[in-house]
VOKEFI-871386 format. One record per residue (C-alpha): residue number from 0; residue in one letter; chain; x negated, y negated, z. Coordinates in nm, 3 decimals, always signed. Layout:
REM residues N
<rec koldo="NUM" sepa="a" rogu="A" u="X" v="Y" w="Z"/>
...
This chain:
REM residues 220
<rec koldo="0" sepa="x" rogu="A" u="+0.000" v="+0.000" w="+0.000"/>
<rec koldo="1" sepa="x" rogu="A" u="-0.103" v="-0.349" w="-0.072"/>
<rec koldo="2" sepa="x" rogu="A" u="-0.007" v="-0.510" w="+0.219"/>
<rec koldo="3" sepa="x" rogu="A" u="-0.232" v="-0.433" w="+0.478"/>
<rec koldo="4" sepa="x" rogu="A" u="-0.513" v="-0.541" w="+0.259"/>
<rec koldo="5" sepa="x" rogu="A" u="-0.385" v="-0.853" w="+0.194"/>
<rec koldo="6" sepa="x" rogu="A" u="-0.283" v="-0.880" w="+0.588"/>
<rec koldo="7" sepa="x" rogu="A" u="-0.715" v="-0.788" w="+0.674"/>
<rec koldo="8" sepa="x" rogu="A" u="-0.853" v="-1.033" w="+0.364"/>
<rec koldo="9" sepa="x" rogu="A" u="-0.611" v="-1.299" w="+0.510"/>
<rec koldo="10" sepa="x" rogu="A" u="-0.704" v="-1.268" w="+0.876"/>
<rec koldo="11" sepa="x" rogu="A" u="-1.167" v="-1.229" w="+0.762"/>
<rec koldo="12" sepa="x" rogu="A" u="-1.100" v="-1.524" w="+0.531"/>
<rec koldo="13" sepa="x" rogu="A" u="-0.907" v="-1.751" w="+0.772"/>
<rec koldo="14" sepa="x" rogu="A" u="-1.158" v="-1.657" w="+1.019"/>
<rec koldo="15" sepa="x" rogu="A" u="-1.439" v="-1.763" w="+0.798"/>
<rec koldo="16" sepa="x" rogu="A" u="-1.237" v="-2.074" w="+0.718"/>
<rec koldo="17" sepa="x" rogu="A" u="-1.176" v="-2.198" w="+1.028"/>
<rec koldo="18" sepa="x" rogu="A" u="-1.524" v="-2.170" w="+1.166"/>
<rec koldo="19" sepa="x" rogu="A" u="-1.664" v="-2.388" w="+0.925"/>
<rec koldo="20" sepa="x" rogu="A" u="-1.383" v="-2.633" w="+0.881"/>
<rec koldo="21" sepa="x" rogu="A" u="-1.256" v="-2.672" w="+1.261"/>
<rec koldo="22" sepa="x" rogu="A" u="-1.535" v="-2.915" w="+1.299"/>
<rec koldo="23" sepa="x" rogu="A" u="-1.349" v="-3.096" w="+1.073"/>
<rec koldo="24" sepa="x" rogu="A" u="-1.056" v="-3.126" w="+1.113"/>
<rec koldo="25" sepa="x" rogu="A" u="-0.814" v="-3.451" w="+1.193"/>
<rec koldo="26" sepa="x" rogu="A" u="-0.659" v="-3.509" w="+1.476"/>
<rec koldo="27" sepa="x" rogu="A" u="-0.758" v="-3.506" w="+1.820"/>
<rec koldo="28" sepa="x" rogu="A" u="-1.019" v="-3.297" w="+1.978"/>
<rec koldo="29" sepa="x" rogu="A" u="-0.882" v="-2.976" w="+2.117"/>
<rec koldo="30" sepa="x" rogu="A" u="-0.665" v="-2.708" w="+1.921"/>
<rec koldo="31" sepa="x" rogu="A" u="-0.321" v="-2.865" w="+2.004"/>
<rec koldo="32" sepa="x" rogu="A" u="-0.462" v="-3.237" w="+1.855"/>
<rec koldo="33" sepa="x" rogu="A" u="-0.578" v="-3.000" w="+1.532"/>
<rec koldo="34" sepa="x" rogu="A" u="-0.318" v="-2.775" w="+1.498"/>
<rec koldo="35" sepa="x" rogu="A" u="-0.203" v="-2.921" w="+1.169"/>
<rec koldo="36" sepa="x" rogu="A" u="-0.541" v="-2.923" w="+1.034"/>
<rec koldo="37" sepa="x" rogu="A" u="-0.553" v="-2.552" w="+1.112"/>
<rec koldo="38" sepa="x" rogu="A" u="-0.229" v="-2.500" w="+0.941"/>
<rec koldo="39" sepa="x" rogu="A" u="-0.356" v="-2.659" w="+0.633"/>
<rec koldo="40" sepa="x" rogu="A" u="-0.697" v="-2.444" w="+0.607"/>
<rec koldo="41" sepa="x" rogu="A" u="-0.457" v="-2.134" w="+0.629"/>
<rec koldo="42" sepa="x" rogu="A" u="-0.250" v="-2.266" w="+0.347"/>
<rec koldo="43" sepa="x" rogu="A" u="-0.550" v="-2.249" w="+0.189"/>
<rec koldo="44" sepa="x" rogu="A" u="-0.665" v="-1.949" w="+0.249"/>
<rec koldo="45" sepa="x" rogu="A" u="-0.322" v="-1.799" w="+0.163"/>
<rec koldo="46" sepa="x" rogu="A" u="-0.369" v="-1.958" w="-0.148"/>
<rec koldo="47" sepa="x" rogu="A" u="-0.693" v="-1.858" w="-0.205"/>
<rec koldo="48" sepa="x" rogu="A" u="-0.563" v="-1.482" w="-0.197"/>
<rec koldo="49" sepa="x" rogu="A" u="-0.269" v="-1.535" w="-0.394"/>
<rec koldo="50" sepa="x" rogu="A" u="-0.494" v="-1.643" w="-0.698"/>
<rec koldo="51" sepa="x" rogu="A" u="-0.734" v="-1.351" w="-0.653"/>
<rec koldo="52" sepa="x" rogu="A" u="-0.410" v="-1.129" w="-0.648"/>
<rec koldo="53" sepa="x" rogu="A" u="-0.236" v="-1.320" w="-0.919"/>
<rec koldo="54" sepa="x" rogu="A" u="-0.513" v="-1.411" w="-1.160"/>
<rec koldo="55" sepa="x" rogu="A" u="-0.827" v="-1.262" w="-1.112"/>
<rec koldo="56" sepa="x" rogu="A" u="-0.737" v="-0.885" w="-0.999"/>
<rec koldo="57" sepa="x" rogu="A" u="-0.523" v="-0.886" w="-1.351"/>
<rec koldo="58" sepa="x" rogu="A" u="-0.851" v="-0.997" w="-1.549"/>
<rec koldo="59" sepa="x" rogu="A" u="-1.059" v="-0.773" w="-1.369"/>
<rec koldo="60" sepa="x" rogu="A" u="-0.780" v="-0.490" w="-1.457"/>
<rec koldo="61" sepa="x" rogu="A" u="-0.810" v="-0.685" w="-1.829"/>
<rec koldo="62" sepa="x" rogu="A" u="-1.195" v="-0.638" w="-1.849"/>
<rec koldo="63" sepa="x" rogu="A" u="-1.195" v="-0.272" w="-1.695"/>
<rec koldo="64" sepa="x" rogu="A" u="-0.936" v="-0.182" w="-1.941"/>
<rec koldo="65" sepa="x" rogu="A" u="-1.164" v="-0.284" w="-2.250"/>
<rec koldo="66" sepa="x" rogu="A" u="-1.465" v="-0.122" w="-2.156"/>
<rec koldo="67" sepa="x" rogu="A" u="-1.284" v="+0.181" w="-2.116"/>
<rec koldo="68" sepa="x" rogu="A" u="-1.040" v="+0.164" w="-2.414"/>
<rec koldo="69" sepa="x" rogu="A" u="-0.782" v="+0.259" w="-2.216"/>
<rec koldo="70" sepa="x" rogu="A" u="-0.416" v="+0.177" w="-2.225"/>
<rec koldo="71" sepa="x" rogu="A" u="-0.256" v="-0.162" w="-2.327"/>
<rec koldo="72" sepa="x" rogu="A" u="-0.236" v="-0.487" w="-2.044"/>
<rec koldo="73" sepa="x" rogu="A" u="+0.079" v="-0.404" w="-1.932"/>
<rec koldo="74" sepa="x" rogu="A" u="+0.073" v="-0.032" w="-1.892"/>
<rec koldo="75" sepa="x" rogu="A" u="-0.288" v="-0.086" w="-1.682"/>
<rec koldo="76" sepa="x" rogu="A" u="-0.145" v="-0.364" w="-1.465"/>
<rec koldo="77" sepa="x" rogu="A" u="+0.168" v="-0.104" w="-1.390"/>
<rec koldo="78" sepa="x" rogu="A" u="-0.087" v="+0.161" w="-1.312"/>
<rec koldo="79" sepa="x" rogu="A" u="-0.366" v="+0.007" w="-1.192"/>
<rec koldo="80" sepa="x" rogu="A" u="-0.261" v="-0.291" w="-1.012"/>
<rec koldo="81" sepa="x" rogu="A" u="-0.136" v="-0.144" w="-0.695"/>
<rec koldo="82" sepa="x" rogu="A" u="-0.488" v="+0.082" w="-0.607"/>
<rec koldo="83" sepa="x" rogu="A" u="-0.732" v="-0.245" w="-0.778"/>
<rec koldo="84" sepa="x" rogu="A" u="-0.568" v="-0.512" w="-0.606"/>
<rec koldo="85" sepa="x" rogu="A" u="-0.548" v="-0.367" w="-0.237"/>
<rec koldo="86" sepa="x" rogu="A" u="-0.933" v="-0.247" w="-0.307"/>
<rec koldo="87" sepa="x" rogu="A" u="-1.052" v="-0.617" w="-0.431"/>
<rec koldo="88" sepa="x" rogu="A" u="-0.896" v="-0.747" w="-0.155"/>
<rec koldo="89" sepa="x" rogu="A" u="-1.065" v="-0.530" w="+0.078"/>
<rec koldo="90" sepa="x" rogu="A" u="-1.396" v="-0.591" w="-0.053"/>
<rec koldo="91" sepa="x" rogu="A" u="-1.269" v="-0.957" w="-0.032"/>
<rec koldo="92" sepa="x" rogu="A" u="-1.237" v="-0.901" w="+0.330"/>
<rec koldo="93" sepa="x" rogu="A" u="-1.572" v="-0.769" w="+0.407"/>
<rec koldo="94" sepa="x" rogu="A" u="-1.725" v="-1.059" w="+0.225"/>
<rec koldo="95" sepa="x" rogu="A" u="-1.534" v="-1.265" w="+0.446"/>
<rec koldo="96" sepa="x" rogu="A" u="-1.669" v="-1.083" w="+0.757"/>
<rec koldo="97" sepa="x" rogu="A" u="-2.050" v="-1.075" w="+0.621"/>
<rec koldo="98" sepa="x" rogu="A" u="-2.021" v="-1.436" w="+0.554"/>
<rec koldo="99" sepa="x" rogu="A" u="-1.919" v="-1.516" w="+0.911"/>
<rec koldo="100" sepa="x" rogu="A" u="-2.277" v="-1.450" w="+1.054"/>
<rec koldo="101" sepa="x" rogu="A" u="-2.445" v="-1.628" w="+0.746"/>
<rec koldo="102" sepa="x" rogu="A" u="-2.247" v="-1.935" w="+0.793"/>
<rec koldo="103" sepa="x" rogu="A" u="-2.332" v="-1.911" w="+1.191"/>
<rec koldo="104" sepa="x" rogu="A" u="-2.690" v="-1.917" w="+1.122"/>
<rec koldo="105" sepa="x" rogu="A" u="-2.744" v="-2.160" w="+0.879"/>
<rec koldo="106" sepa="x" rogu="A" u="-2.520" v="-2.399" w="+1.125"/>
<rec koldo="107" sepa="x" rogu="A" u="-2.789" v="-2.299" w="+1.375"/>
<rec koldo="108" sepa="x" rogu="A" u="-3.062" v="-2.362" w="+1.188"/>
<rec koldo="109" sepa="x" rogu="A" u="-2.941" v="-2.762" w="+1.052"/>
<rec koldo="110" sepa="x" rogu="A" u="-2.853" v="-2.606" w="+0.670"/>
<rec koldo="111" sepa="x" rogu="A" u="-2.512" v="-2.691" w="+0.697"/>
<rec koldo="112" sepa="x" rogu="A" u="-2.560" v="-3.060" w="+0.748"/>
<rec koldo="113" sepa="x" rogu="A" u="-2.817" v="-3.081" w="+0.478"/>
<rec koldo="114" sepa="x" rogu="A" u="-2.590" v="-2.898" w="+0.236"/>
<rec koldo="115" sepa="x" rogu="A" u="-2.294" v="-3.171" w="+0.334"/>
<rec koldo="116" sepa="x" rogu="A" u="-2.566" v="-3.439" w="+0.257"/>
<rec koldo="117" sepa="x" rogu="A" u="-2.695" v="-3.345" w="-0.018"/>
<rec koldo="118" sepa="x" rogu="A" u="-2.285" v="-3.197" w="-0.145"/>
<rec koldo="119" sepa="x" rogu="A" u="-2.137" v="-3.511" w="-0.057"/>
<rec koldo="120" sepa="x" rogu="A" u="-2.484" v="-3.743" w="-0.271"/>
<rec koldo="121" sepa="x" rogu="A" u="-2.374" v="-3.491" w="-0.595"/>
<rec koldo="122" sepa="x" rogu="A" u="-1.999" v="-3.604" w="-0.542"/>
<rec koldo="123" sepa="x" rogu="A" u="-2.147" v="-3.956" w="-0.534"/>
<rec koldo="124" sepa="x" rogu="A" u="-2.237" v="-3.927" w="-0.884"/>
<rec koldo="125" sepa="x" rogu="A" u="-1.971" v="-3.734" w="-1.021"/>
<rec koldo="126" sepa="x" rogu="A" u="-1.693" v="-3.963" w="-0.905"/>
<rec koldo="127" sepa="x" rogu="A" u="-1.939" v="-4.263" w="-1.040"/>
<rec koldo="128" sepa="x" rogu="A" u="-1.942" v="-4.058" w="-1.395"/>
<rec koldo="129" sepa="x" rogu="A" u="-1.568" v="-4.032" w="-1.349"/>
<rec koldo="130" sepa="x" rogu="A" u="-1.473" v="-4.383" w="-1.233"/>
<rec koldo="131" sepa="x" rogu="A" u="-1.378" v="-4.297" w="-0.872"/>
<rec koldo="132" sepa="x" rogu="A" u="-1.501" v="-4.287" w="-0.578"/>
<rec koldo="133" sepa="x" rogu="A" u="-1.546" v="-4.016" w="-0.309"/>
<rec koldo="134" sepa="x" rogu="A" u="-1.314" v="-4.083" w="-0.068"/>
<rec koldo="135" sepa="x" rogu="A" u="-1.021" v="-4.084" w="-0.366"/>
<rec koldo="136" sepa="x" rogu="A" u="-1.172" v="-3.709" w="-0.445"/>
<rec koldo="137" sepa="x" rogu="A" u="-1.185" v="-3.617" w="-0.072"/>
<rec koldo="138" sepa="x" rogu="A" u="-0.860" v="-3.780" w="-0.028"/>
<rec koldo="139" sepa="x" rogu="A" u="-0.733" v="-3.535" w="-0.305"/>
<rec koldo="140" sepa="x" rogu="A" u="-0.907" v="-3.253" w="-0.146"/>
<rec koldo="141" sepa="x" rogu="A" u="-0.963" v="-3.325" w="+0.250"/>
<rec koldo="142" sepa="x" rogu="A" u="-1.175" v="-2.969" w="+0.303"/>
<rec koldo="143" sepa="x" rogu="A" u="-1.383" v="-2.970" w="-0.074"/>
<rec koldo="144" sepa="x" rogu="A" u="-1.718" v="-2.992" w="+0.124"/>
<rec koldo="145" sepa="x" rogu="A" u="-1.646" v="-2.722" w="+0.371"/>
<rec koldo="146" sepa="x" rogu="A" u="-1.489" v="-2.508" w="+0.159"/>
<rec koldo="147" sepa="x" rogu="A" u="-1.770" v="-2.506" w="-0.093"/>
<rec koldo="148" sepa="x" rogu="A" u="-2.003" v="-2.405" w="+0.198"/>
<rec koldo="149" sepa="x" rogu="A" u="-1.801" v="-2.129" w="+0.319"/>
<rec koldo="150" sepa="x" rogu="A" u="-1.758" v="-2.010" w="-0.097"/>
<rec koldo="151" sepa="x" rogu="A" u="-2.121" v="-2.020" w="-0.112"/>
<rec koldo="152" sepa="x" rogu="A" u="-2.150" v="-1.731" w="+0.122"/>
<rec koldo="153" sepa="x" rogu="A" u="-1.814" v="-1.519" w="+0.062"/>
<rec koldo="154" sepa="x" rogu="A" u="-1.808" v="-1.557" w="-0.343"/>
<rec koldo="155" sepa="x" rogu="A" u="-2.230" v="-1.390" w="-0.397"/>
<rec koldo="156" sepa="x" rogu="A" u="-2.091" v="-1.137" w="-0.171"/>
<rec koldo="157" sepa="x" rogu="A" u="-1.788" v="-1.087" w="-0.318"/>
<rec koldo="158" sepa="x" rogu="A" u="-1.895" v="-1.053" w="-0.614"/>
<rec koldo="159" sepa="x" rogu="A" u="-2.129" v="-0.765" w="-0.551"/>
<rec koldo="160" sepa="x" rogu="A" u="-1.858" v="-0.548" w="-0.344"/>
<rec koldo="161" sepa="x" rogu="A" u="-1.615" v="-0.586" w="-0.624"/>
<rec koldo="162" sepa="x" rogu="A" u="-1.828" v="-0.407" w="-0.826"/>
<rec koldo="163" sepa="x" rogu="A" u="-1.858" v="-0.111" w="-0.659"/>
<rec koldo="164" sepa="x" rogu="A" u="-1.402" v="-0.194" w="-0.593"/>
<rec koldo="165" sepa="x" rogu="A" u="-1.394" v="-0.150" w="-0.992"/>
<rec koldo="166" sepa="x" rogu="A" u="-1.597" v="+0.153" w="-0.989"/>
<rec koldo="167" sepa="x" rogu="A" u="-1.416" v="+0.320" w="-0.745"/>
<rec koldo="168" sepa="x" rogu="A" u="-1.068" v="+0.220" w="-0.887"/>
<rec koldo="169" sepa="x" rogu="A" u="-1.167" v="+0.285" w="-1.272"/>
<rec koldo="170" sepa="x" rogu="A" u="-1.452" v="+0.554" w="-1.232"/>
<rec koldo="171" sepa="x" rogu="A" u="-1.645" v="+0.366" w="-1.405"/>
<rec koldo="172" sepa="x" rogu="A" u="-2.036" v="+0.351" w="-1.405"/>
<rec koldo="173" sepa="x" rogu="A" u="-2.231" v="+0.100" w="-1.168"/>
<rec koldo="174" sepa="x" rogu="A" u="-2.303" v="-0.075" w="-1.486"/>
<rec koldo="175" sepa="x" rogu="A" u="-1.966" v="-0.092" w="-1.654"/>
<rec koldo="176" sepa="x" rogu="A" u="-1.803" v="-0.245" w="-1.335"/>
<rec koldo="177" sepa="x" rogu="A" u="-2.055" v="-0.504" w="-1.298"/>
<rec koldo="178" sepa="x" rogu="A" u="-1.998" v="-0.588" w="-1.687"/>
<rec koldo="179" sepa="x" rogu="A" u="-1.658" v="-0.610" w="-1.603"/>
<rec koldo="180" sepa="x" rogu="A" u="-1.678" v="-0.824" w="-1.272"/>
<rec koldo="181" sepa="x" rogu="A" u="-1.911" v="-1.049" w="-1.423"/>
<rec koldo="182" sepa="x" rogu="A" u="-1.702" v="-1.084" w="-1.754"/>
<rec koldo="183" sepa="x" rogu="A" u="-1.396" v="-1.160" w="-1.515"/>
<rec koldo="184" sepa="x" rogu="A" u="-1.596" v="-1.441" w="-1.307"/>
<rec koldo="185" sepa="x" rogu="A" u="-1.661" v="-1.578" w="-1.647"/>
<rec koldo="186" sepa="x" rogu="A" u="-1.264" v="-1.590" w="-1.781"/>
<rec koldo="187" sepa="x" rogu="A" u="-1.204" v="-1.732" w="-1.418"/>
<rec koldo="188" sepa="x" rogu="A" u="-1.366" v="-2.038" w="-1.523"/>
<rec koldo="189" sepa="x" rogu="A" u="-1.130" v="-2.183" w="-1.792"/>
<rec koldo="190" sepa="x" rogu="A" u="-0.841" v="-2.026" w="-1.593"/>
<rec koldo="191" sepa="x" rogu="A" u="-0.957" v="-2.185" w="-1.267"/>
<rec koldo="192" sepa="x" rogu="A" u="-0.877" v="-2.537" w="-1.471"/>
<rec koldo="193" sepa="x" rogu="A" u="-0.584" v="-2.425" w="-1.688"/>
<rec koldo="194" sepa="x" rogu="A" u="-0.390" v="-2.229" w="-1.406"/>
<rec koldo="195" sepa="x" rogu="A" u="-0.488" v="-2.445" w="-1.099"/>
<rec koldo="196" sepa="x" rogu="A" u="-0.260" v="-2.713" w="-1.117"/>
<rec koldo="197" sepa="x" rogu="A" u="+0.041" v="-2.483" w="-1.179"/>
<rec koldo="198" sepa="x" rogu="A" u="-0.077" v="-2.266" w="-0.945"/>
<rec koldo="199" sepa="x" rogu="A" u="-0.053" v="-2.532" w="-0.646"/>
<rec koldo="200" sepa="x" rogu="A" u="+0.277" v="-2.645" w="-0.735"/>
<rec koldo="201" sepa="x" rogu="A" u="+0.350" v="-2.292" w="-0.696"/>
<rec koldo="202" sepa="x" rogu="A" u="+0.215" v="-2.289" w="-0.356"/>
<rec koldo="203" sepa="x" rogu="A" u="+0.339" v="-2.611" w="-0.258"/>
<rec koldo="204" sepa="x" rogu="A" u="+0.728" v="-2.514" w="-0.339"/>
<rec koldo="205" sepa="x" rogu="A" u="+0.872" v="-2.251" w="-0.088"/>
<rec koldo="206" sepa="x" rogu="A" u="+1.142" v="-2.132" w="-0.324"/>
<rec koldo="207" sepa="x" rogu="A" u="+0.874" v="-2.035" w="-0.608"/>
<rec koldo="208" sepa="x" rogu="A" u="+0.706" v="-1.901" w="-0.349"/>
<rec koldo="209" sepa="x" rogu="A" u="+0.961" v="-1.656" w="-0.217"/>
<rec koldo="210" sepa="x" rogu="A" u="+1.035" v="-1.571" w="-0.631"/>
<rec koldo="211" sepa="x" rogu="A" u="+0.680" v="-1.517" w="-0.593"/>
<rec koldo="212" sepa="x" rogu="A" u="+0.661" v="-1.290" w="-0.315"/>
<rec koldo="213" sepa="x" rogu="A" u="+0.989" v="-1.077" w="-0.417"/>
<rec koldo="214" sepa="x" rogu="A" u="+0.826" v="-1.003" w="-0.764"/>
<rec koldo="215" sepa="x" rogu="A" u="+0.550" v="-0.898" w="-0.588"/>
<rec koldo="216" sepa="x" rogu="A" u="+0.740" v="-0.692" w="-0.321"/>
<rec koldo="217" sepa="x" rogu="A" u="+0.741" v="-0.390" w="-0.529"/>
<rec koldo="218" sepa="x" rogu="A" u="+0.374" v="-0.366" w="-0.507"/>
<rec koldo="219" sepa="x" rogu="A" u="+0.335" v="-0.455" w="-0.099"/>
C-alpha cells in the first residue's frame, strides 16, 4: 500500500524541514509564537511529496518503461505505479533521515551561514538581472534559502537510493536504473517550470485538493 510510505517520507521530510527552517521562522520565539510558520513548512513538504508522487514517480515509470520496451504509459502507470511510487517514496524518506545529521553538522561547523551568505549574494544578482530585488523574491518565497540548503542534502541522496528503488521495482540492471533516474531528473527540469505554477494552485485550493486525493485513493 502506498500510504504508509507517503505517511514515513512525510514525517523524515518535515523533520528535515523543520530543523533547518525553525530558525526561521516569523513570529515570536517559542513554538506557540511560530506555529504558523511551522504550518507553512509542512505545506511544503506535503507539497513537495505530492509532486514527486504526481510528476516525477510517472517519469521515472516513463523512463523505466523505455529502456525496457515494455508496455505503453498508461498500462505501466496502472501496473507499476502502486509498487514504484510507495518504493521512491521510501527511498525519499531515508534521504530525508541521512540528511538530518548532514544538515546538523554543517550547522555545527558555521557552513550553513556561509551557504545563506553566499545563497542570498547569488539572489542579489539574479533579481538585479531580473529587475527585482530580493526581498520581492523572498517575499514570493519566505523559506527559498532554507529550503535550498536542506535540498542540497536530501536531493544527492535521493537521487542515488532511487536508483537502486527502480531496480528493485523494474529488475532492471544497476546501470539501466541510474539511466533512467538520471534521464527523469533531467525531464524534471522543464516540468519543474511548466507544471509548478499549476501545481501550487492545486495545492493552494482545498477542493482540487480533495479531487486530488480521491483520484489517488485507489492507489493509498
Amino acid at each position: 500500500p502506498l500510504g504508509p510510505a507517503v505517511l514515513l517520507a512525510f514525517a523524515a521530510q518535515a523533520l528535515l524541514n523543520l530543523y533547518v527552517m525553525w530558525p526561521h521562522l516569523p513570529g515570536q520565539p517559542g513554538a506557540l509564537g511560530r506555529g504558523a510558520g511551522a504550518a507553512a513548512v509542512l505545506w511544503l513538504t506535503a507539497s513537495s511529496l505530492f509532486f514527486t508522487a504526481i510528476v516525477f514517480v510517472p517519469v521515472v515509470i516513463l523512463a523505466g518503461g523505455m529502456l525496457e520496451r515494455r508496455a505503453g504509459l498508461g498500462l505501466a502507470l496502472r501496473q507499476e505505479y502502486a509498487p514504484a511510487a510507495s518504493t521512491i517514496l521510501y527511498a525519499r524518506a531515508a534521504a530525508s533521515l541521512l540528511a538530518l545529521p548532514l544538515a546538523a553538522l554543517m550547522r555545527a561547523g558555521g557552513g550553513e551561514a556561509q551557504y545563506y551568505e553566499q545563497s542570498r549574494a547569488w539572489l542579489e544578482t539574479f533579481a538585479a538581472q531580473g529587475g527585482t530585488t530580493v526581498e520581492e523574491l523572498l517575499a514570493a518565497k519566505p523559506f527559498l534559502l532554507q529550503e535550498g540548503f536542506a535540498n542540497a542534502f536530501l536531493l544527492p541522496l535521493f537521487a542515488m537510493l532511487s536508483v537502486a528503488a527502480v531496480r528493485e521495482v523494474f529488475r532492471i540492471s544497476w546501470a539501466r536504473a541510474a539511466v533512467a533516474v538520471v534521464a527523469s531528473g533531467v525531464a524534471m527540469l522543464p516540468l519543474s517550470g511548466l507544471l509548478g505554477w499549476v501545481f501550487d494552485h492545486v495545492m493552494a485550493s482545498p477542493v482540487l485538493l480533495l479531487v486530488l486525493l480521491f483520484l489517488m485513493s485507489s492507489y493509498l
